[in-house]
TORMAR-943368 format. One line per 4 residues: number of its first residue (from 1); for each residue x negated, y, z negated of C-alpha. Coordinates in nm, 2 decimals, always signed. Layout:
# TORMAR-943368
NUM = X/Y/Z ~ ... $
# end
This chain:
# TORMAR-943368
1 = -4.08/+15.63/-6.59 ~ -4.06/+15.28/-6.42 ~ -4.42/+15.23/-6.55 ~ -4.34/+15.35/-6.91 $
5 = -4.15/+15.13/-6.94 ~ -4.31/+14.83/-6.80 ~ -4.62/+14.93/-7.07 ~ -4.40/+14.91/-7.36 $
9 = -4.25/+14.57/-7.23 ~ -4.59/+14.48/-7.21 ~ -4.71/+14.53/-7.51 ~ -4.41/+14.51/-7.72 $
13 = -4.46/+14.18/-7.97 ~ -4.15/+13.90/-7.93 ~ -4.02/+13.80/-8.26 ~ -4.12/+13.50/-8.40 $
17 = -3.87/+13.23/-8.51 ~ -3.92/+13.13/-8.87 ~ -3.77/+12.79/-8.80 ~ -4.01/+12.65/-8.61 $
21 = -4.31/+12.46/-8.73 ~ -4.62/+12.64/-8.81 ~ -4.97/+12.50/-8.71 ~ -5.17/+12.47/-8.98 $
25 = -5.50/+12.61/-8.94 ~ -5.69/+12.38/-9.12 ~ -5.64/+11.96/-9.06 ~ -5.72/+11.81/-9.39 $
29 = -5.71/+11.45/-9.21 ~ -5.98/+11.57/-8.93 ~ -6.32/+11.37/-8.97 ~ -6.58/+11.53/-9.25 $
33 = -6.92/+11.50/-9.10 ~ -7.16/+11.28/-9.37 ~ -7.35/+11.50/-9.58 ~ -7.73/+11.52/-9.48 $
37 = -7.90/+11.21/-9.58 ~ -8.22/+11.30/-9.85 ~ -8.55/+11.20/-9.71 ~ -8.85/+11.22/-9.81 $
41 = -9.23/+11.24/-9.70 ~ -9.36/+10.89/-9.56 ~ -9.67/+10.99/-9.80 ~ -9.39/+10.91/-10.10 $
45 = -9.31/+10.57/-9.99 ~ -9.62/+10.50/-9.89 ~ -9.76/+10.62/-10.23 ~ -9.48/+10.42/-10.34 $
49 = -9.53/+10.12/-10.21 ~ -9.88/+10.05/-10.25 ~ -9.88/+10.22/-10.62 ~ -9.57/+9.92/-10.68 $
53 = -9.78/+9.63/-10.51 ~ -10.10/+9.68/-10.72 ~ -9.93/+9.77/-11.03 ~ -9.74/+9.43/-11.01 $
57 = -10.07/+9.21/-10.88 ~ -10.24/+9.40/-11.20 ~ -10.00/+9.32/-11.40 ~ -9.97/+8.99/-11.42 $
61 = -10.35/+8.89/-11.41 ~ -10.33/+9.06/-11.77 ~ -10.06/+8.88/-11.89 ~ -10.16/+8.55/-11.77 $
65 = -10.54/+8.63/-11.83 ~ -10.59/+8.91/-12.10 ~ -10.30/+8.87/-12.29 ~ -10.35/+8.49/-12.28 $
69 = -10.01/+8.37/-12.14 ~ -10.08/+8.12/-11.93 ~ -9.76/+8.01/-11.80 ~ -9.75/+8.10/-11.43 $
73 = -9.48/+7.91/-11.33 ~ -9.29/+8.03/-11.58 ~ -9.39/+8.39/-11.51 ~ -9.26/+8.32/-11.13 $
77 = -8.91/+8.16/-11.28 ~ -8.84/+8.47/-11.49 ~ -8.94/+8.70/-11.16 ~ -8.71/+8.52/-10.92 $
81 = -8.45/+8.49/-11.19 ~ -8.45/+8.87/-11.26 ~ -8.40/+8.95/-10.89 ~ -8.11/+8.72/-10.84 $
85 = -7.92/+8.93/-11.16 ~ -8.04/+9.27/-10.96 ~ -7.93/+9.16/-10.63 ~ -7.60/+9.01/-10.76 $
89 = -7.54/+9.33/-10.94 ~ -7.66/+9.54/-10.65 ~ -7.43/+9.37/-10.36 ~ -7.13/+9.42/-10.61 $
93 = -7.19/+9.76/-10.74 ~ -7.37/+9.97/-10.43 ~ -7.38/+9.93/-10.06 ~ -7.75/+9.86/-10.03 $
97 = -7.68/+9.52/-9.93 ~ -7.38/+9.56/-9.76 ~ -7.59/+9.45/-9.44 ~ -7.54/+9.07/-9.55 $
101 = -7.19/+9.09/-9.45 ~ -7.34/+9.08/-9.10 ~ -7.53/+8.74/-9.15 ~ -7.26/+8.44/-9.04 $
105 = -7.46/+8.22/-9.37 ~ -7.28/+7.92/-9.43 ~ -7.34/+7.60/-9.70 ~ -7.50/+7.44/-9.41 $
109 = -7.70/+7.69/-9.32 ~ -7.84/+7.79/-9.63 ~ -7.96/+7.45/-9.71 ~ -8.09/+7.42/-9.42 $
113 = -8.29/+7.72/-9.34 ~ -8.24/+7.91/-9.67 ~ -8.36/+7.62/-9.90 ~ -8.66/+7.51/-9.68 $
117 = -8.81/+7.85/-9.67 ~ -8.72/+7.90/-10.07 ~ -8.93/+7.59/-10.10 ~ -9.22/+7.72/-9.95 $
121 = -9.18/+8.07/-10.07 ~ -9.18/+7.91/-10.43 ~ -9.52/+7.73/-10.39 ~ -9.67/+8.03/-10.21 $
125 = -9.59/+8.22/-10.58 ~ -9.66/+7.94/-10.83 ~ -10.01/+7.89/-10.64 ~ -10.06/+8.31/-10.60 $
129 = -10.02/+8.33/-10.98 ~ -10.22/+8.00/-11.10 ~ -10.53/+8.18/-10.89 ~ -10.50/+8.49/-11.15 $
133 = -10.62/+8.20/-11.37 ~ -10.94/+8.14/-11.24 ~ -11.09/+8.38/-11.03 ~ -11.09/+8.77/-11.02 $
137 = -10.84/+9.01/-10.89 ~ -11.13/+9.18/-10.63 ~ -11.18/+8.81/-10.50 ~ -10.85/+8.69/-10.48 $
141 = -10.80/+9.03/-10.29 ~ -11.07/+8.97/-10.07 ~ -10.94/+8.58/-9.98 ~ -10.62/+8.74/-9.88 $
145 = -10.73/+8.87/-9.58 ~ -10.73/+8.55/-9.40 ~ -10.36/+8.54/-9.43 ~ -10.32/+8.66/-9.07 $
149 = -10.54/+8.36/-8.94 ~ -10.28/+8.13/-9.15 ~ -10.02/+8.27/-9.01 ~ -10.16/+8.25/-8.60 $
153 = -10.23/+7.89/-8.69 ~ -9.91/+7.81/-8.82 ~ -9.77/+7.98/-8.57 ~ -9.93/+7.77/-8.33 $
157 = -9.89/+7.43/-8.54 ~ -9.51/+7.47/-8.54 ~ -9.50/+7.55/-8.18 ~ -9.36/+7.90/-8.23 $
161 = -9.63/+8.03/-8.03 ~ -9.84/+7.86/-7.75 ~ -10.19/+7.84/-7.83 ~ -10.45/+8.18/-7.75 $
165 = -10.81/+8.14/-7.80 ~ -10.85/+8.52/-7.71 ~ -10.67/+8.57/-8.05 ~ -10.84/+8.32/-8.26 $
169 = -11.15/+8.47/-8.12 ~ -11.10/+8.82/-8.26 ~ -10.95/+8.65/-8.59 ~ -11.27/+8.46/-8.65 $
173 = -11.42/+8.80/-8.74 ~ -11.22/+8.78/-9.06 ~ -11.28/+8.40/-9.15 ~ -11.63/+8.53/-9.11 $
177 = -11.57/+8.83/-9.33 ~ -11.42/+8.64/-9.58 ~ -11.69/+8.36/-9.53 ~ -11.96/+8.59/-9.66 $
181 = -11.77/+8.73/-9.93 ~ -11.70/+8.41/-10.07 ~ -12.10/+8.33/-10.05 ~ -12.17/+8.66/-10.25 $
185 = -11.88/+8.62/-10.52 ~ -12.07/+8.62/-10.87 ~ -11.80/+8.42/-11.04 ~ -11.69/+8.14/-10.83 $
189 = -11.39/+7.87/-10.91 ~ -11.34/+7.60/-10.69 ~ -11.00/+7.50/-10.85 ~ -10.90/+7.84/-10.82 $
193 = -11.05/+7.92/-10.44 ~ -10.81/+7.59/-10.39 ~ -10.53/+7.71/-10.50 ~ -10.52/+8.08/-10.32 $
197 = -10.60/+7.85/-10.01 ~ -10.31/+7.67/-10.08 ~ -10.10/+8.00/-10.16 ~ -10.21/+8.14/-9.82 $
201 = -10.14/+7.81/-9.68 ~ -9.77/+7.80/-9.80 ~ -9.70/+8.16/-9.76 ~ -9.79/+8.17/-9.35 $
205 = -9.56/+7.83/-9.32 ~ -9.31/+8.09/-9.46 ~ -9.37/+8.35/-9.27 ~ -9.31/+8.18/-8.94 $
209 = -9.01/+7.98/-9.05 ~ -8.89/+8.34/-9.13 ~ -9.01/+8.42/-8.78 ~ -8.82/+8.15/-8.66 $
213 = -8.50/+8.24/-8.84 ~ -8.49/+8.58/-8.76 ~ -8.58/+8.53/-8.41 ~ -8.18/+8.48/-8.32 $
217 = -8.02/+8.79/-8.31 ~ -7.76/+8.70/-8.59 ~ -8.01/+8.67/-8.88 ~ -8.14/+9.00/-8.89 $
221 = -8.21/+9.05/-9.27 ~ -8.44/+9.33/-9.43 ~ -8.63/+9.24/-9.70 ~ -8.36/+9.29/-10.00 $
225 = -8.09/+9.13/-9.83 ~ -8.37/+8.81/-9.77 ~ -8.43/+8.82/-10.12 ~ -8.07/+8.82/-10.25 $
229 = -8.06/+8.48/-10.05 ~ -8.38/+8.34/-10.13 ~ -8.44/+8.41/-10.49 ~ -8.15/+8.17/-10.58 $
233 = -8.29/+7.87/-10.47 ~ -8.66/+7.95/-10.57 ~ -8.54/+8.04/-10.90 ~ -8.36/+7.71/-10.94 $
237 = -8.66/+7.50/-10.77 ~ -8.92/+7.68/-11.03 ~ -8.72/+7.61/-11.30 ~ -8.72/+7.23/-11.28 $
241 = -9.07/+7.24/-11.21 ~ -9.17/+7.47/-11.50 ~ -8.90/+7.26/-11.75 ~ -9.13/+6.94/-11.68 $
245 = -9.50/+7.11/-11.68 ~ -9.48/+7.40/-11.87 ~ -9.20/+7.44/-12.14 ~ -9.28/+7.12/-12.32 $
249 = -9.62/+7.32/-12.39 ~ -9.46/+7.65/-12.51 ~ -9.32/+7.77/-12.83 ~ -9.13/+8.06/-12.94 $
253 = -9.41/+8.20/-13.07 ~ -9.61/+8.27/-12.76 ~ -9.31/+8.42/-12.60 ~ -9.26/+8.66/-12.91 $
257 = -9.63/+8.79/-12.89 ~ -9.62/+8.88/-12.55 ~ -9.26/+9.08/-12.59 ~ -8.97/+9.09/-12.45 $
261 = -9.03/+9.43/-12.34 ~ -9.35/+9.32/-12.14 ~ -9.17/+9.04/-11.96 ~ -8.88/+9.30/-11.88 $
265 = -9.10/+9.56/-11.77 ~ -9.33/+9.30/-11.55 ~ -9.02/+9.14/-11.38 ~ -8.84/+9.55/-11.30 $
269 = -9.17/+9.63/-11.11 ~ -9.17/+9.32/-10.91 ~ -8.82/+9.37/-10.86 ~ -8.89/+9.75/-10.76 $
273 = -9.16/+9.64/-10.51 ~ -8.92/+9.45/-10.29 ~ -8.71/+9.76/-10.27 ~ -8.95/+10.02/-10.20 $
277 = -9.06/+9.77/-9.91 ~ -8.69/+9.83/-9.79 ~ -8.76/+10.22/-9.76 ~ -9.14/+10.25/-9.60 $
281 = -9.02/+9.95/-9.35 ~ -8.74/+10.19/-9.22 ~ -8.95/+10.48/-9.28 ~ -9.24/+10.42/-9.15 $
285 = -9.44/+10.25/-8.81 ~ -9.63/+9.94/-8.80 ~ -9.98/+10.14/-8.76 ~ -9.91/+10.31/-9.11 $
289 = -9.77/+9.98/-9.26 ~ -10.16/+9.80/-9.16 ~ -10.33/+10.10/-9.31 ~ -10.12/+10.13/-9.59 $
293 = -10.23/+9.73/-9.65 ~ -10.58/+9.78/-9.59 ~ -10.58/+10.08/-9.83 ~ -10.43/+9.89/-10.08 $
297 = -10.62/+9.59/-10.11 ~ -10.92/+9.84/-10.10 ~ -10.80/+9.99/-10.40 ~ -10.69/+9.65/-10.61 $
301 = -11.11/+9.61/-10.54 ~ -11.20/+9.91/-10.69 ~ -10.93/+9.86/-10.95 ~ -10.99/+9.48/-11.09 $
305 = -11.40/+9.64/-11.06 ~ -11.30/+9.93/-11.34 ~ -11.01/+9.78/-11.53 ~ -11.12/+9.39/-11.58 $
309 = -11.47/+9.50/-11.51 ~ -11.50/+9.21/-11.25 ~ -11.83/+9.20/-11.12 ~ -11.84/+9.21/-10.69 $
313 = -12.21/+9.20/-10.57 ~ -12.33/+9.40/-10.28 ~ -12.31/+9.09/-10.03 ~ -11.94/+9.02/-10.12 $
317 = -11.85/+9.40/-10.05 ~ -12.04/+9.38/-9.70 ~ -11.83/+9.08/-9.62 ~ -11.54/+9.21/-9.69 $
321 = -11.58/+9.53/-9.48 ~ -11.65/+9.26/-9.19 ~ -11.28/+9.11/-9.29 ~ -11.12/+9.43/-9.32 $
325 = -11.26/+9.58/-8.99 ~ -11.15/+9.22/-8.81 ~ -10.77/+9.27/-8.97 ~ -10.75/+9.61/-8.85 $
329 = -10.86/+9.52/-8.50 ~ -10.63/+9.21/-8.52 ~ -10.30/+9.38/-8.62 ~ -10.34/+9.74/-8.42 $
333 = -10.55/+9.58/-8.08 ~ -10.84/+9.74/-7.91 ~ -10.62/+9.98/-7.66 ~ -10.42/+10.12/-7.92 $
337 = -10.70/+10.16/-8.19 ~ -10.90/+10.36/-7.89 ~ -10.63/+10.62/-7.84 ~ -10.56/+10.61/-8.20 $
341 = -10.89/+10.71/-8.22 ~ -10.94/+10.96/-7.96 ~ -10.60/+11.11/-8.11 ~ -10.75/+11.15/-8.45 $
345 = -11.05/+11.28/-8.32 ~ -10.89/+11.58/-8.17 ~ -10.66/+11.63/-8.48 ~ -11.00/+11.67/-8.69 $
349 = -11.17/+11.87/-8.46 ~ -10.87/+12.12/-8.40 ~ -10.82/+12.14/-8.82 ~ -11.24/+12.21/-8.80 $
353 = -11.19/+12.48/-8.56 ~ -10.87/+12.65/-8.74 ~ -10.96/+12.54/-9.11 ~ -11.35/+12.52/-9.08 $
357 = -11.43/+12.57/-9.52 ~ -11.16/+12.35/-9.60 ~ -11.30/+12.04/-9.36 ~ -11.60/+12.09/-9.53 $
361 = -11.44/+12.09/-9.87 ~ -11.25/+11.79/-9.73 ~ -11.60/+11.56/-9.63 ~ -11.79/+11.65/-9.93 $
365 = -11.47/+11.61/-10.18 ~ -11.44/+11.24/-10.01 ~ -11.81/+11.16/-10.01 ~ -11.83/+11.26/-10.41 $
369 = -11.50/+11.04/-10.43 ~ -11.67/+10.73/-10.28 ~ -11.96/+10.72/-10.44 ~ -11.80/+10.79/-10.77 $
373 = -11.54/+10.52/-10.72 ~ -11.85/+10.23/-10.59 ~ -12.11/+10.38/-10.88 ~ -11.79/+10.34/-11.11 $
377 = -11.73/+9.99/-11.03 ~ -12.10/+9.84/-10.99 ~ -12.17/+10.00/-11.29 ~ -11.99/+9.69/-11.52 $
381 = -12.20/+9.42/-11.31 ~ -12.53/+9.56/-11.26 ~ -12.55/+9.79/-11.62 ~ -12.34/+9.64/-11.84 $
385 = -12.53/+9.73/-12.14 ~ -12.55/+10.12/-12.02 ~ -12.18/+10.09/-11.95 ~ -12.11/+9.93/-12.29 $
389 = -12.30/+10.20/-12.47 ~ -12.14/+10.47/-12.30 ~ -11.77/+10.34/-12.43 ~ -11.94/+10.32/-12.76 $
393 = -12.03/+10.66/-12.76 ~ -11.67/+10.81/-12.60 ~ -11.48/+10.61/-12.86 ~ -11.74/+10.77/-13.15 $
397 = -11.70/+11.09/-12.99 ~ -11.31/+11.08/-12.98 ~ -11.31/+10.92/-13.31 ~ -11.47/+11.23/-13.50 $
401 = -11.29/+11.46/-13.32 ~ -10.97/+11.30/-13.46 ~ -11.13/+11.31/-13.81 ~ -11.23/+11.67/-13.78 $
405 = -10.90/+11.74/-13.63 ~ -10.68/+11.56/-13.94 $
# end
């Protein structure tokens, strides 16, 4: 009975009092855990990136060349002016830039380290854009690959960096490169090969007072953030130069041919450009950022070749595989471009073993690619007349079909 009764006291429920406070089960104050960030493939960015960069490089050697509006200087203004409106409106409207908060920039400060750098950052431009000018997209491509050298010997001349000979010794394989290329380059400027040298020139001094800058650990800026301080000042320092040297020789006229929509368009891809450099930076390593170069500037070749039909001679592209080889070996290093290598190696191999129609489809897809892309291109410098008459005939061709088709 005694056990009865302790069963019933056991399982017998207490009655809750209604007047006290009831837990709620679910803390509406409690910490919401950020919704999962959208990412994409490094191939987007990187596809990105490199379709933004030659797009804008393309871009403005046919305005200031095709289309006949040469105004570089100008060109540059309206560029740096645009991206001081976007990164005004950007910093006040989004948090992209919230980041600047963190920089401790002051008046004194920003003239100077801000203005100094804007100064050179302004010459590297106006100089980049009076080359498009004179000499050919493919050439101007091919000069570029000496920045690196510019940039080790600035680096050296302003004491940033002590002196290696080691370094300048594997560098030296892209003067010589370049050397070569310059030697085999069908339509040569001198005026022109002067002012990318002095674009490169200006550009490394940039780069290492940027170095210098960002070296303490209170100036760490991304590339957006870099631009919403330095577009300011460049803007301002183009302008007066472009109010005494070129505005006195334009008119209304030559603004209203090219469009407003062209210089809108032009100055929202360069724009575009500095932000997808943001995203592949902070998505990507420095072993895909080199290659990602390299492929680019490969491409720009190929591209001024079929679009502008620039002529690049057989010596000019062996010289600049010499340059190209020399920068990759410059930026990755022996060791790691060995086990880079090796790595990729085994990759191939393993995809033979598991894939072994599709590598095959792979190599001969490439091959056909190649040679389509280097017949493609030679083709305007060694047959122009062939290459001429085959327009001729496409244009004929898609001419009647219209009639036929009206």
């Amino acid at each position: 009975m005694s056990s009865e009764n302790e069963k019933a006291r056991i399982s017998g429920e207490s009655q809750r009092d209604t007047a006290a406070p009831v837990l709620p089960v679910h803390n509406p104050t409690a910490e919401k855990p950020d919704p999962p960030v959208v990412a994409f493939h490094p191939a987007v960015y990187i596809t990105t990136w490199i379709t933004l960069s030659s797009s804008v490089i393309i871009f403005n050697k046919w305005i200031l060349d095709t289309a006949g509006f040469r105004f570089p200087i100008f060109l540059t203004t309206w560029h740096l002016a645009f991206a001081t409106l976007m990164t005004q409106m950007l910093a006040r409207t989004t948090s992209v830039l919230d980041s600047r908060k963190k920089v401790p920039m002051t008046g004194r400060i920003y003239l100077r380290a801000i203005v100094p750098i804007g100064l050179f950052f302004s010459l590297s431009l106006i100089c980049g854009n009076l080359t498009y000018l004179y000499l050919s997209v493919a050439f101007i491509q091919m000069l570029k690959a000496t920045t690196p050298v510019a940039v080790l010997l600035a680096t050296w001349g302003l004491g940033v960096a002590p002196p290696n000979y080691k370094t300048l010794g594997n560098v030296s394989i892209i003067v010589f490169g370049v050397v070569i290329a310059s030697f085999g380059e069908i339509k040569f400027v001198f005026i022109g090969f002067m002012f990318q040298l002095g674009g490169i020139i200006f550009e490394a001094i940039r780069l290492v007072m940027v170095q210098r800058l960002l070296s303490s650990s209170d100036f760490k800026m991304d590339p957006l953030v870099s631009l919403y301080y330095f577009a300011p000042a460049c803007a301002i320092m183009n302008g007066v130069v472009c109010l005494f040297v070129e505005i006195p020789n334009m008119n209304v006229q030559q603004l209203y041919d090219l469009g407003a929509f062209t210089l809108l368009a032009n100055a929202l891809v360069a724009f575009l450009l500095n932000v997808s450099v943001v995203f592949l930076i902070g998505r990507t390593s420095s072993l895909v950022l080199c290659l990602s170069g390299v492929l680019k500037d490969i491409l720009l070749v190929f591209a001024s070749m079929l679009i502008f039909r620039d002529p690049v001679s057989l010596l000019q592209a062996f010289g600049y595989s010499i340059a190209l080889g020399g920068l990759i070996y410059y930026k990755i290093g022996a060791d790691q471009l060995k086990s880079y290598t090796a790595d990729a190696g085994r990759a191939w191999a393993g995809y033979g073993e598991r894939h072994p129609a599709q590598r095959k489809l792979l190599i001969f897809g490439g091959v056909l690619i190649s040679m389509f892309m280097l017949l493609g291109g030679l083709a305007p410098s060694y047959a122009p007349e062939y290459t001429d008459a085959a327009r001729e005939k496409l244009n004929d061709l898609i001419s009647s079909q219209g009639q036929r088709g009206g």
